[in-house]
C-alpha positions in Angstrom: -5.7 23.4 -16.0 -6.6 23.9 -12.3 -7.8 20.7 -10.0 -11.7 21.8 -10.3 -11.0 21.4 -14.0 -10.0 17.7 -14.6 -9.8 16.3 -18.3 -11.1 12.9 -18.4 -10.2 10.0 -17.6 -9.5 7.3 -20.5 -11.5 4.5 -20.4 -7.9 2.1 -20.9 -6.1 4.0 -18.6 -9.0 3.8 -15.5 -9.2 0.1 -16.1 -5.0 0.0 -15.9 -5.2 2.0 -12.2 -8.5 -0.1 -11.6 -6.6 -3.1 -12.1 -3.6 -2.1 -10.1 -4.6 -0.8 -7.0 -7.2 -4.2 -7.2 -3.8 -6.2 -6.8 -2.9 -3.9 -3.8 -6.2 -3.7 -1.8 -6.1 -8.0 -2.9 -2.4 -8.0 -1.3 -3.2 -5.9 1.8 -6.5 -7.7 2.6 -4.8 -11.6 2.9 -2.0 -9.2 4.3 -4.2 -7.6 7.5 -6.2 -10.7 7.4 -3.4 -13.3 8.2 -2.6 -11.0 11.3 -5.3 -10.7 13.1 -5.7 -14.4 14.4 -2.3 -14.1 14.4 -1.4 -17.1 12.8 1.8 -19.2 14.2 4.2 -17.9 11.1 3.4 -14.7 11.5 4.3 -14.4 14.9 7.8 -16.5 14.0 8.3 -14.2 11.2 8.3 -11.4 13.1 10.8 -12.6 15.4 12.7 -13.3 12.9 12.5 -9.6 11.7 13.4 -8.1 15.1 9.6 -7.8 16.3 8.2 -9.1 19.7 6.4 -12.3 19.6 3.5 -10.7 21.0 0.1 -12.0 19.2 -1.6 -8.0 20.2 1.7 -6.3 17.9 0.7 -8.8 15.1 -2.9 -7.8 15.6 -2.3 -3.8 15.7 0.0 -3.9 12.6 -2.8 -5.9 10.7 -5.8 -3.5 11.7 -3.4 -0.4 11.0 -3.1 -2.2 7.4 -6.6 -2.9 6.8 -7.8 0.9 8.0 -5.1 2.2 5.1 -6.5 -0.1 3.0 -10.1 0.2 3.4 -9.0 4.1 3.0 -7.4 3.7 -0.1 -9.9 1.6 -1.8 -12.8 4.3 -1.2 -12.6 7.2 -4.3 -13.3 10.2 -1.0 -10.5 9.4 1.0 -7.9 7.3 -1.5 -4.8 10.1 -1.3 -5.4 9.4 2.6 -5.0 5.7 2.3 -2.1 5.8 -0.4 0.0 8.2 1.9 -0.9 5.8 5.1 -0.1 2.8 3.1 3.1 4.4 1.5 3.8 5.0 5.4 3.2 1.2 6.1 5.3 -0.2 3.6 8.2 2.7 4.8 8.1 0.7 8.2 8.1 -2.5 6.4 11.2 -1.5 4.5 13.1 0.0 7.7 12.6 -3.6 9.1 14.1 -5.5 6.2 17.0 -2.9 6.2 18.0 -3.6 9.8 18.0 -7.2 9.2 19.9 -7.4 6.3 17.4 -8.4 3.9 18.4 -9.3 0.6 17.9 -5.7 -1.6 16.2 -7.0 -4.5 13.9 -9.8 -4.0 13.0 -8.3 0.1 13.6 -5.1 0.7 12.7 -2.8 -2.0 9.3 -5.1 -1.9 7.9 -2.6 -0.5 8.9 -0.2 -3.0 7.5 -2.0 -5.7 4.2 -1.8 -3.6 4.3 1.3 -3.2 5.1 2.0 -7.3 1.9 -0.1 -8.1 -0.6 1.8 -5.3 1.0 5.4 -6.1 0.6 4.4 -10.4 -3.1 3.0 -10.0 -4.6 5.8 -7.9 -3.0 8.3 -10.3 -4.6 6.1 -13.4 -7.9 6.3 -11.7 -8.1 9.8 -10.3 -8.0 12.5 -12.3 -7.6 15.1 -10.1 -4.2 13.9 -8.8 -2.9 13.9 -12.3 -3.5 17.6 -12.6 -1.9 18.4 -9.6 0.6 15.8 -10.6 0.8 16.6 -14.7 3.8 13.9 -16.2 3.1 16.2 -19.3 2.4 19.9 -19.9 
């Protein structure tokens, strides 16, 4: 079956990668949001992770979320935002690797992220399953 030639979608299985990139947009969104004032513990935190304290770095990292996001939860340019956001959370987990996160619970967070956002944008769309088939 070629991409022009999709089978359809099951109605379970579009509410399942509704639901699931809902959670990450949700996640991202008080993610972005939280950064743009900054907020005092954001700015610590990132100290903390080997960031500058700089309120403009806060800001940028924020906007940079909420563009991937906004890009992610629009059906025309989804792939684009789920390989930007798959980028994000990279940097996310280079930054708990260098500090010595713990594996589990910190740094493969963004993994998990990343699991949920790559599973519900293949539930939804099926023109990335056929060019992605689990099945013959």
């Amino acid at each position: 079956m070629s991409i022009t030639q999709t089978a359809p979608v099951s109605s379970g299985a579009l509410w399942a990668g509704r639901v699931l990139s809902t959670v990450i947009v949700l996640f991202m969104i008080f993610d972005g949001t939280i950064k743009l004032p900054p907020l005092d513990i954001v700015t610590q935190t990132m100290v903390q992770l080997g960031w500058p304290a700089d309120p403009n770095v806060a800001r940028m990292l924020g906007i940079m979320g909420l563009i991937s996001t906004a890009l992610y939860a629009l059906p025309r340019t989804s792939v684009l935002g789920a390989i930007l956001l798959t980028a994000y959370m990279g940097g996310a987990i280079a930054t708990k690797v260098r500090v010595d996160s713990p594996l589990f619970s910190h740094t493969l967070f963004g993994v998990y992220l990343g699991i949920i956002l790559w599973a519900g944008l293949f539930l939804r769309d099926p023109k990335l399953r056929a060019l992605i088939p689990l099945t013959r």
